[in-house]
C-alpha positions as CSV (number, residue, x, y, z in Angstrom):
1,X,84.9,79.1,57.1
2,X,83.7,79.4,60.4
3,X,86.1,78.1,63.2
4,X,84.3,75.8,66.1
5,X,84.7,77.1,69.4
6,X,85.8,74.3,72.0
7,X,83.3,74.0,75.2
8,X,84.3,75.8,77.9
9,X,85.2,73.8,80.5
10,X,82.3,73.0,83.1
11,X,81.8,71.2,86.5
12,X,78.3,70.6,87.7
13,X,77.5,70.9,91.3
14,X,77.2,67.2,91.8
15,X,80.6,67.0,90.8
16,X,82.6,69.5,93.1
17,X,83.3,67.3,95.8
18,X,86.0,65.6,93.7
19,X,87.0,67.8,90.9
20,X,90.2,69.3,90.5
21,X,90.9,72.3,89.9
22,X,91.2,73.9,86.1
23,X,92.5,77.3,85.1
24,X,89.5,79.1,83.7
25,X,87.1,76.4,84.5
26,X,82.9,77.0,85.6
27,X,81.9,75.5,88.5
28,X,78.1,75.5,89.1
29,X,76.2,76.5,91.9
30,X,73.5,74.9,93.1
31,X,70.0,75.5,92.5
32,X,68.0,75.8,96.1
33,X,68.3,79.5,95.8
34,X,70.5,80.0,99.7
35,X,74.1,80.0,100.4
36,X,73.8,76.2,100.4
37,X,74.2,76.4,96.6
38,X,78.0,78.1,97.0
39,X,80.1,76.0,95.1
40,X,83.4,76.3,96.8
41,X,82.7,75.0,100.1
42,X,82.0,71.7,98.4
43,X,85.0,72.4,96.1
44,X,87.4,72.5,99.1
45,X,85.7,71.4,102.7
46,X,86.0,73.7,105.2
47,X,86.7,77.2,104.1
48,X,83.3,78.1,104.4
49,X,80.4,79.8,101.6
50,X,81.0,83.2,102.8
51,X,83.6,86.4,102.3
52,X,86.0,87.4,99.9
53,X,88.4,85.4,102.6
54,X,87.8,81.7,102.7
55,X,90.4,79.9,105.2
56,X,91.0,76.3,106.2
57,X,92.5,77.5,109.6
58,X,92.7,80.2,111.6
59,X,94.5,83.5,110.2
60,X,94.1,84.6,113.6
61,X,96.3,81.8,114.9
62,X,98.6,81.3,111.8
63,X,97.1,77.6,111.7
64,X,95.9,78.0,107.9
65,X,96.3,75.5,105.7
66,X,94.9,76.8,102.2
67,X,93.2,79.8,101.3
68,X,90.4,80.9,99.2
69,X,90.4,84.5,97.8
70,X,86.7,85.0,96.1
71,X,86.0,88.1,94.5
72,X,83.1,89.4,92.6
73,X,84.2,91.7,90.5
74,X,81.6,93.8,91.6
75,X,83.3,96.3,94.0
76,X,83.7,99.8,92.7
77,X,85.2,101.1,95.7
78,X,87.5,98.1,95.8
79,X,88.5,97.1,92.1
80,X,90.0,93.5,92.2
81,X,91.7,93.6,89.1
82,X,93.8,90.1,87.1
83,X,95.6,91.1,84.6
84,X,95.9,88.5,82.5
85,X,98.9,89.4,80.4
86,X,101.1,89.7,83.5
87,X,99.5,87.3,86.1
88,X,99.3,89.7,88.5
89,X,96.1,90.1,90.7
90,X,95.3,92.9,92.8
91,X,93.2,91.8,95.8
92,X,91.4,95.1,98.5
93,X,91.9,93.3,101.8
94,X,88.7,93.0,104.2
95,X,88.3,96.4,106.0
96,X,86.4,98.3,103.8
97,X,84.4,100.5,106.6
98,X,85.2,102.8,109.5
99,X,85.1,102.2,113.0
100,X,87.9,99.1,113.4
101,X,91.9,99.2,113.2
102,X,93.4,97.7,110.0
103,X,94.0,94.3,111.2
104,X,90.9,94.3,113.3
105,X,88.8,92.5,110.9
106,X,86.1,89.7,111.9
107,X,87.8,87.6,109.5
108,X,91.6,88.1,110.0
109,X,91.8,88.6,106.6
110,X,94.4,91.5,107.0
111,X,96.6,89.8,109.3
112,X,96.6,86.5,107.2
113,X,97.8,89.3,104.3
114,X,100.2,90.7,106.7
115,X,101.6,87.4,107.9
116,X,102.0,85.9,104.1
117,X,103.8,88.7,102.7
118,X,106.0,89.1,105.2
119,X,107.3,85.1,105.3
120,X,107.3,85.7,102.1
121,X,110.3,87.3,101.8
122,X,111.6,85.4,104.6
123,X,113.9,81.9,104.2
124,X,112.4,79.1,102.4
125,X,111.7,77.2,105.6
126,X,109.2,80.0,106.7
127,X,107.7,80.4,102.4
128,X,106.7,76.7,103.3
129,X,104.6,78.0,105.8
130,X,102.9,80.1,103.6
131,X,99.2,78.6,102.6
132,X,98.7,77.7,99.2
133,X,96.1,80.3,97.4
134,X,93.3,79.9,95.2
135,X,91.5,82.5,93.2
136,X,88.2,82.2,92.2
137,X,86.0,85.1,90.8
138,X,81.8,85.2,90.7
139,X,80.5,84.0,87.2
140,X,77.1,83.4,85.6
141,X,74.8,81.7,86.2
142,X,73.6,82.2,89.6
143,X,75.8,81.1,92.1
144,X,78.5,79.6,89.4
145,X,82.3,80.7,90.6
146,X,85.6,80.4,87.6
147,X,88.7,79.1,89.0
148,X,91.1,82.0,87.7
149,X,94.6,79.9,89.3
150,X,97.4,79.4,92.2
151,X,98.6,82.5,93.5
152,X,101.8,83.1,95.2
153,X,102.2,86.4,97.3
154,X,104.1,89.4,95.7
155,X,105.8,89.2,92.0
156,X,108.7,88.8,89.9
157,X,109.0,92.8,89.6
158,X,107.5,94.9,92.7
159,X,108.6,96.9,95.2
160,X,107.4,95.4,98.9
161,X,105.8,98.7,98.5
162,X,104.0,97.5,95.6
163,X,102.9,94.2,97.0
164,X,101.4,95.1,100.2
165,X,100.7,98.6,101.1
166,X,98.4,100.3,103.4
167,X,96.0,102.9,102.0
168,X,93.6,105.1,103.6
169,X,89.9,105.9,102.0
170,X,87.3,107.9,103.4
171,X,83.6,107.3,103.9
172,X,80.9,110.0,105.1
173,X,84.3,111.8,106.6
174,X,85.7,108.8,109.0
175,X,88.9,108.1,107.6
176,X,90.5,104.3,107.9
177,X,92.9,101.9,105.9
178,X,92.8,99.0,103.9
179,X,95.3,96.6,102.4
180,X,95.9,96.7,99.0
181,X,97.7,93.2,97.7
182,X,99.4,91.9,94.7
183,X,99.9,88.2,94.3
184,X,101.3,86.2,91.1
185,X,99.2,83.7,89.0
186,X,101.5,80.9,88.9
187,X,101.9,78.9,85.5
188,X,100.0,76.1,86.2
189,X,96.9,74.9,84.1
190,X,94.9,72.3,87.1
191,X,95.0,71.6,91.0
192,X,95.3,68.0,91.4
193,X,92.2,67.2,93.9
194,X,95.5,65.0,95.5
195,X,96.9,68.4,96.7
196,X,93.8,69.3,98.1
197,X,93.3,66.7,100.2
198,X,97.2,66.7,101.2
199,X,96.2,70.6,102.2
200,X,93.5,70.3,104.2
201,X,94.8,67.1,106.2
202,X,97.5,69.3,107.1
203,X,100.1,67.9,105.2
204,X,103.5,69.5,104.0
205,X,102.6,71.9,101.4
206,X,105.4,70.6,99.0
207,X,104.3,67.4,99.1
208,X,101.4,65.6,97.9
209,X,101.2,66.2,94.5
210,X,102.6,69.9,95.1
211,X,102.7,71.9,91.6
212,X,106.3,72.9,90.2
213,X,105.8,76.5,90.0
214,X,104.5,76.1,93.8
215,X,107.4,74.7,94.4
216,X,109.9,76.4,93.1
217,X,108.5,79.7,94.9
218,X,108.6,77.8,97.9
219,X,112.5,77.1,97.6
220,X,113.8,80.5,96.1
221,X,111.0,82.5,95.4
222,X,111.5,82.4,91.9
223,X,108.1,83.3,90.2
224,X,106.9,81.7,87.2
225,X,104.0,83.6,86.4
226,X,101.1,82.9,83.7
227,X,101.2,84.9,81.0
228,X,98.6,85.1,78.5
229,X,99.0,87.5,75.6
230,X,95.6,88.8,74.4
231,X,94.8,87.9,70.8
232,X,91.7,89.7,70.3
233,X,92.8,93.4,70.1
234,X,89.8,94.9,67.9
235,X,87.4,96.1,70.3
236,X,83.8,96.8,70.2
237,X,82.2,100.3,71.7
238,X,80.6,98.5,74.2
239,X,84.3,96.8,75.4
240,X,85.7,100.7,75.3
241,X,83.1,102.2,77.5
242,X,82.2,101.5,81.4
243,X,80.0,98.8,82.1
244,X,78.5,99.9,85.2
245,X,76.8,103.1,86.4
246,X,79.4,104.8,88.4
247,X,81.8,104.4,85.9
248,X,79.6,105.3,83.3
249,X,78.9,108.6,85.3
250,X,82.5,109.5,86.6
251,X,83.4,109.1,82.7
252,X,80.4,111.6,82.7
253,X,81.8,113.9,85.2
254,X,85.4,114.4,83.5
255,X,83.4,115.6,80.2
256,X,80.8,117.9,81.6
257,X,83.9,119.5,83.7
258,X,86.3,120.3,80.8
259,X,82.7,121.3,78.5
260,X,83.2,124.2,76.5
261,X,86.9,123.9,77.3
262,X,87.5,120.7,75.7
263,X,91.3,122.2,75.3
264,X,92.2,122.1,79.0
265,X,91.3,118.0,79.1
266,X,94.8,117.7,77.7
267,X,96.9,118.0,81.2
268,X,94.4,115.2,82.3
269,X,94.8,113.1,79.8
270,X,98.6,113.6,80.7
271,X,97.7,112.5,84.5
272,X,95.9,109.8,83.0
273,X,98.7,108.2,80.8
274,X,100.9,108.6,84.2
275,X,98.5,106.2,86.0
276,X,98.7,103.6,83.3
277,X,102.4,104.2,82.2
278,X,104.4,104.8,85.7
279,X,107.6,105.7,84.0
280,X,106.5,108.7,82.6
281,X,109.0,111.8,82.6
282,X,108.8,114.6,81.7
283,X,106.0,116.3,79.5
284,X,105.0,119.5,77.5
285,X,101.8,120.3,77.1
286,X,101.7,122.6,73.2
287,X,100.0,125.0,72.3
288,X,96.4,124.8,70.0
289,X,97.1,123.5,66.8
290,X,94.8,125.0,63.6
291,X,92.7,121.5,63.9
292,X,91.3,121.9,67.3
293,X,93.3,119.7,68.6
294,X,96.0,119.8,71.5
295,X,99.3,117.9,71.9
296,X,101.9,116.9,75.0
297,X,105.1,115.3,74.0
298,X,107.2,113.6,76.5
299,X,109.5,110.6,77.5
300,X,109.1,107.1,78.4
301,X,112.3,105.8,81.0
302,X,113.3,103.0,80.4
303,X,116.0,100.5,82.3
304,X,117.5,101.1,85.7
305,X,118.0,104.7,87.4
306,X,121.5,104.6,86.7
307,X,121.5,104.3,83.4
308,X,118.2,105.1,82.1
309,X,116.9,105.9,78.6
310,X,114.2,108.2,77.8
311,X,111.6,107.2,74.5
312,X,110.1,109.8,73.1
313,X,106.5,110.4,72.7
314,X,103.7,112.5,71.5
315,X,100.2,112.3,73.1
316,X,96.8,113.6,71.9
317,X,93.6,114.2,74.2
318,X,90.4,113.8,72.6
319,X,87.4,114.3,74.8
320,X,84.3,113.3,73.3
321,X,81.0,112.2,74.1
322,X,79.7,108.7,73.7
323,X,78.2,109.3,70.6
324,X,81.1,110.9,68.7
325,X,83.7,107.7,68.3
326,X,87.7,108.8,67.3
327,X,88.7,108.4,63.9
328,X,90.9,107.9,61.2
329,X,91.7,111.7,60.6
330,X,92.5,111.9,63.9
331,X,94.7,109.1,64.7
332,X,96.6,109.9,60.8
333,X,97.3,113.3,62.5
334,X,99.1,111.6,65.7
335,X,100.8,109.0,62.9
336,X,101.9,111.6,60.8
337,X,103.9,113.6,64.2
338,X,105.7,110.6,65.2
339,X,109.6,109.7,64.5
340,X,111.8,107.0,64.4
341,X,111.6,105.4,67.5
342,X,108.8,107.4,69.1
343,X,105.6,106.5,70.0
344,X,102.1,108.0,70.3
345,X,99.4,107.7,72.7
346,X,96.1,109.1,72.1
347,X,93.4,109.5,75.1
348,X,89.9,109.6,74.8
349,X,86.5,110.1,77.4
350,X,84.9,108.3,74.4
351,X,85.8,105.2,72.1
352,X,87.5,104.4,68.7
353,X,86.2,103.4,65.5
354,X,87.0,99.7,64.4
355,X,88.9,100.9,61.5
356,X,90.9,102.9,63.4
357,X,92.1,100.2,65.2
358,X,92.4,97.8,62.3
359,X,94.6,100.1,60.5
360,X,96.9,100.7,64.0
361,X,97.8,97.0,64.9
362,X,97.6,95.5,61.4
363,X,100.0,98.4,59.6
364,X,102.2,97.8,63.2
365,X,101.9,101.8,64.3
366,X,103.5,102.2,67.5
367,X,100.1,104.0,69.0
368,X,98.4,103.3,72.4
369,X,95.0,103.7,72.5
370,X,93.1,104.7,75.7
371,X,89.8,104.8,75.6
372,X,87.0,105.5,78.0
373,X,86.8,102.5,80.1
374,X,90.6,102.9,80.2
375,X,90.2,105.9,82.0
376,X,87.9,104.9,84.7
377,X,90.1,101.4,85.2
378,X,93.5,103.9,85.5
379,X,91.1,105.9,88.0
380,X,90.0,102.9,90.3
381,X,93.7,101.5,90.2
382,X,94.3,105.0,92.0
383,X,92.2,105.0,94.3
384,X,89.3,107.2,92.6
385,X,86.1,104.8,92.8
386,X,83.7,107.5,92.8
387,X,81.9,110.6,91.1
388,X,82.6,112.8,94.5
389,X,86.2,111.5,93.9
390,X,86.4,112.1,90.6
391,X,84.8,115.9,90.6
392,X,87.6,116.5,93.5
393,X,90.5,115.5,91.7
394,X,89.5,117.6,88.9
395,X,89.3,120.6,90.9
396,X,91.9,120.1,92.4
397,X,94.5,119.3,89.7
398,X,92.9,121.4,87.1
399,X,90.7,124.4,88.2
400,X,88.9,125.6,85.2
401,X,90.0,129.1,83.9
């Protein structure tokens, strides 16, 4: 029997000027084919139809009232990412050339960053000064834009560190530095058009028909954050391989470096797996096995420093080409090596076959399975958004033999 799919939600551009705002929702664009068909400067009047920075205000002047955060998705040198699971967005501030100072921006974008975070962990009186933050991300068709929720500055578990830090990049040799950010998608499903309204009148940002979760950040910076498990956990090839060109060739680029050494991908694979799993400790790379294949075993921290415990695990590098998908005899060779309460982790440049990954979640085998556009994401988080970037890395941490 074939399950019916509700609509997905949908505003039409006729309809901005007094729609609230829904988690997940499509609003349209408009048809004329200019920036006169940008859908959230009729969504919320006077932030503009430009810039991944969309103010009511001045950030310059700390008069903002609400703000917009747009992305596109599209970046590869600066990889907005939401995770879904944990509500937490990472957002690449607005200098993303050389030749101005960090918080030198046309915009202000950087300083409005600066400013939030830092009342942010201020006194509840100087939160409330904080503007309210909506995410919205580009969507199809045309000029359409998906309201993705209310975001809070920082989150329940990072480091000031984590939330707002400074990083430098480098283009055509001129070094400069850019903000990266990390705000909270708060638990809460639609943005009365009220609260809108109360916003851009300049009205007190806990009033008005002010959201709960809002709120309650407001008061004692208590974050109630969205979650949303993910349900569908079979992947297609086409959902474990880049979707873009760079990524597609700086996947490329790690398998043409480690060719005809397919051994030595191992200790990158290890790198990798720190990227995604922070907590990493220490690990062994073994020896060849008779199989071809190449293990690391290792341990997982878990609570706090001073009274930590370490999870075993065993990992397995497979790099393969695009053509060549991981399979069952492999994966029953990493199954077969774990232990009571170990785990495995299996990294490959390519993909894995749907059986494999029925058999993994369905039988409940404590395996995680990274697969090529895993790689590139764990590379991007890091600051690695190129080929060039890519190749250096490689040379550096792992000179060929």
């Amino acid at each position: 029997m074939t399950v019916p799919v509700a609509p997905e939600p949908h505003v039409a551009f006729s309809e901005l000027e007094t729609a609230d705002l829904t988690v997940d929702a499509l609003y349209a664009g408009g048809t004329k084919g200019n920036k006169a068909d940008d859908p959230i400067c009729k969504l919320i009047k006077g932030v503009g139809n430009q810039g991944g920075f969309r103010c009511a205000g001045s950030s310059a002047k700390g008069t903002v009232k609400l703000a917009v955060l747009y992305t596109s998705g599209g970046e590869v040198d600066w990889p907005d990412h939401l995770d879904v699971e944990t509500g937490t967005f990472t957002y690449y501030g607005d200098n993303k050339k050389p030749g101005q100072s960090l918080h030198s921006t046309p915009r202000a974008g950087n300083v409005l960053l600066r400013d939030v975070f830092a009342a942010s962990h201020g006194t509840a009186a100087e939160r409330a000064a904080v503007p309210p933050f909506f995410l919205f991300e580009k969507a199809a068709p045309g000029f359409s834009v998906r309201f993705r929720g209310l975001l809070a500055p920082g989150g329940p578990t990072l480091t000031p560190d984590d939330e707002l830090a400074a990083i430098w990049r480098a283009t055509g040799g001129l070094r400069f530095q850019n903000y990266r950010s990390r705000f909270t998608v708060l638990d809460h499903d639609q943005i009365p058009r009220s609260w809108i309204q109360h916003l851009l009148a300049g009205g007190d940002p806990v009033d008005g028909g002010c959201p709960d979760a809002w709120h309650t950040w407001v008061e004692g910076r208590v974050y109630r954050p969205l979650l949303a498990p993910v349900t569908t956990v079979i992947r297609s090839k086409s959902d474990q391989l880049p979707d873009d060109t760079v990524g597609t060739a700086m996947l490329e680029e790690i398998r043409e470096y480690f060719r005809g050494r397919e051994h030595d991908f191992e200790a990158s694979a290890v790198a990798i797996w720190r990227m995604i799993a922070r907590n990493t400790g220490a690990v062994d790379v073994t020896r060849p096995s008779r199989d071809g294949g190449r293990d690391a075993v290792g341990t997982y921290g878990l609570g706090p420093a001073s009274s930590r415990i370490a999870i075993d695990f065993a990992l397995e590098a497979k790099c393969y080409g695009t053509g060549n998908s991981v399979g069952v005899r492999e994966v029953s060779r990493l199954i077969s090596r774990i232990r009571h309460r170990n785990f495995g982790v299996l990294v490959t440049t390519s993909y894995f076959h749907r059986q494999v990954q029925e058999e993994v979640y369905e039988d409940g085998h404590p395996i995680v399975l990274v697969a090529g556009r895993d790689i590139i994401d764990a590379l991007r988080q890091n600051g690695r958004t190129t080929v060039s970037a890519v190749r250096q890395w490689l040379e550096q941490s792992f000179p060929g033999t």
